[in-house]
N, C-alpha and C positions, 0 to 999 in steps of 0.2 A: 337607912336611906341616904344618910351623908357621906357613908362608906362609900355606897354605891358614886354616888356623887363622883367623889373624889379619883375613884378608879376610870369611870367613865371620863371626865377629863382629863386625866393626864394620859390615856390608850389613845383616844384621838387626836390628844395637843401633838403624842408623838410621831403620829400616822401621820398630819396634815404638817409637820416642820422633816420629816425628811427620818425623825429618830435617830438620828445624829447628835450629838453633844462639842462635836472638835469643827472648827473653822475649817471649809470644806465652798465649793463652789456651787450653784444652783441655777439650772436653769432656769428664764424666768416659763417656757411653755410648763415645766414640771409643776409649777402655781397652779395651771388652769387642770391639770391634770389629776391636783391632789383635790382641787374643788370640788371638782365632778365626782371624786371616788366620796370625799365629806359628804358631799349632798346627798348621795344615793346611801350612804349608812345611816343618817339623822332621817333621809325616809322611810327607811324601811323598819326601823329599830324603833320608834316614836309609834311609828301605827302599831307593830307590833304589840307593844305596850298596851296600846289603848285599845287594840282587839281582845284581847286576856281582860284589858279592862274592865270594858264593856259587859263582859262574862260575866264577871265581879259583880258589877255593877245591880245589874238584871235581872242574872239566873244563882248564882252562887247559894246556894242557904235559900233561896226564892228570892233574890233580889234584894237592894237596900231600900226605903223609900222614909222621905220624909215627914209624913204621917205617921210612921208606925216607930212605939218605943221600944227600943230591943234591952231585951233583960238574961238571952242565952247570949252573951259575951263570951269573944275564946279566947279560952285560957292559957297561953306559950307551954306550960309548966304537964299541965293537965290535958287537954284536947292534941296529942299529938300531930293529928290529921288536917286538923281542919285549920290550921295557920301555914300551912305551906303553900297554897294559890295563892292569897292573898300577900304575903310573905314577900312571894316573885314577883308579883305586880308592882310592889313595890318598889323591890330592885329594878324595877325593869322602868320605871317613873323614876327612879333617881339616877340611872345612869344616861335614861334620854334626855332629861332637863339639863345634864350635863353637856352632853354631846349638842345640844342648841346654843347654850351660851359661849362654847370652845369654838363653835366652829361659827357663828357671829362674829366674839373677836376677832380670829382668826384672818375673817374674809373681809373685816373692815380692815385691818391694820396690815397685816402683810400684802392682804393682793389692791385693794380699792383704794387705799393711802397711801401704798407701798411704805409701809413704815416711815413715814413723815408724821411725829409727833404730835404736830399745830394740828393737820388734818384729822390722824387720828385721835385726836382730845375731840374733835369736833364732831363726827361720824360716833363717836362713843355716846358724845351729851346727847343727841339727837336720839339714839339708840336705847338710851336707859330712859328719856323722858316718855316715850314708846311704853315700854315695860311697867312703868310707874303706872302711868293711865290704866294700863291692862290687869295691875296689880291693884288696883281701886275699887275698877268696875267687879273685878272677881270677889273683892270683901264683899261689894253692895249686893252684890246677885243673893251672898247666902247669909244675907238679915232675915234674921228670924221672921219678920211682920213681913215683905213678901211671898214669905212662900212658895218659894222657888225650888222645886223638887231638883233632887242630889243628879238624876239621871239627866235634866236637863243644861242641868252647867256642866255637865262630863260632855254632852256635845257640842255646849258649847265653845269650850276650850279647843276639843278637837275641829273643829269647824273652822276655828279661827290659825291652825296649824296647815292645817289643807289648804284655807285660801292662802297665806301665803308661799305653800311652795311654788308655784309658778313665779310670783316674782323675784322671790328668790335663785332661781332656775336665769331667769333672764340676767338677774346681779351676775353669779355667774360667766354667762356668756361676755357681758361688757368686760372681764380680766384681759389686761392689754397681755401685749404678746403669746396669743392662745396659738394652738398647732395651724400649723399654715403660714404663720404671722413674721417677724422679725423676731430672731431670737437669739437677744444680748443677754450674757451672763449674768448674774447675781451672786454677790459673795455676801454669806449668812455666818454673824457667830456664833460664838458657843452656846450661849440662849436661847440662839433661834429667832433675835430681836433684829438687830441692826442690818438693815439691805440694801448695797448697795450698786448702782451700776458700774460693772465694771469698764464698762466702753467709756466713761465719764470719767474715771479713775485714768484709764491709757490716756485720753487725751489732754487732762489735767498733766501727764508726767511729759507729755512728749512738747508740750507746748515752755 
C-alpha cells in the first residue's frame, strides 16, 4: 500500500511540474492546463478504485459485513487466487490517496499561492486542520459500540470525495492566467519549487 503510495505521487508530482528537473521556462496558462489534466486523473482513478471497491466491499466472498466473524482468512502463501482483487484494490487505494494529497499540494502552492511561502504555510494549515477533523470523525464512525457497518463508511468516505469535486473544479477555474487570459512567463527550478514572474524580474533589471 505504501509502495503504491509512493509511486502514485511522485507519477503525478512529475506530470503536474512539467517532468522536468533543469531550470527551464513555464508558462503560467500551462498551470491551468496541468490542473485540468490533475483533476480529471484523481477523478477518474479514485472512483475507479472505489468501484472495484465497492465490488470488494459487497459481493466478493458474499460481501464483508460487520456482524459477521470471518474465520476463512486468505492466506498470501496458500489461497493463490483469492488475494489478487483484493490485493488491486489496494493498490489502487494507495496510489489514489496519493494522487489526492500531490495534487492538493500541488494546487495550493504552485497555482493558488503561486508559490509564496507565508501563503502557502497558510492554505497548507487550513488544509491539514480539514483532514484532521475528517480523520477523527472516520475513527468515531468505526467504534465498536456504534455499530456502524464497514459498507456504510466506504460510502461514506466516497460521498464525501464526490461532494467535493465540484468545488474543487471551480478552485481550478479561479487559476490566474487560464487560456484566454494574460500570459506572463514563469521561471521554475530544478525542484519544481521556486516561481517566479518573469515580467517582474525585466522590470526589476530595466528599472
Amino acid at each position: 500500500y505504501f509502495l503504491s503510495q509512493m509511486g502514485g505521487a511522485s507519477a503525478l508530482g512529475r506530470l503536474l511540474d512539467g517532468g522536468s528537473s533543469g531550470k527551464r521556462r513555464v508558462r503560467q496558462s500551462d498551470l491551468f492546463k496541468r490542473a485540468k489534466l490533475g483533476f480529471w486523473i484523481l477523478c477518474v482513478s479514485f472512483n475507479l478504485s472505489y468501484v472495484l471497491g465497492a465490488y470488494v466491499q459487497l459481493y466478493y466472498e458474499g460481501g464483508y459485513s460487520r456482524a459477521v466473524k470471518y474465520t476463512n482468512l486468505i492466506d498470501f502463501a496458500q489461497d493463490s487466487g483469492r488475494w489478487v482483487l483484493p490485493l488491486l484494490v489496494l493498490v489502487l487505494y494507495g496510489i489514489s490517496e496519493a494522487f489526492v494529497q500531490a495534487y492538493s499540494y500541488w494546487l495550493l502552492g504552485a497555482c493558488l499561492a503561486k508559490n509564496d511561502s507565508t501563503l502557502s504555510a497558510r492554505y497548507t494549515g487550513c488544509y491539514k486542520g480539514a483532514q484532521s477533523i475528517g480523520a477523527a470523525v472516520a475513527w468515531a464512525l468505526n467504534v465498536e459500540e456504534f455499530g456502524i457497518e464497514y459498507s456504510t463508511q466506504f460510502f461514506i468516505g466516497w460521498a464525501v470525495f464526490l461532494i467535493g469535486l465540484p468545488y474543487t473544479w471551480a478552485v481550478v477555474q479561479q487559476i490566474p492566467f487560464r487560456d484566454g487570459g494574460d500570459e506572463g512567463d514563469l521561471e521554475r527550478d530544478g525542484d519544481g519549487v521556486a516561481l517566479k514572474e518573469a515580467d517582474s524580474i525585466r522590470s526589476s533589471l530595466d528599472e
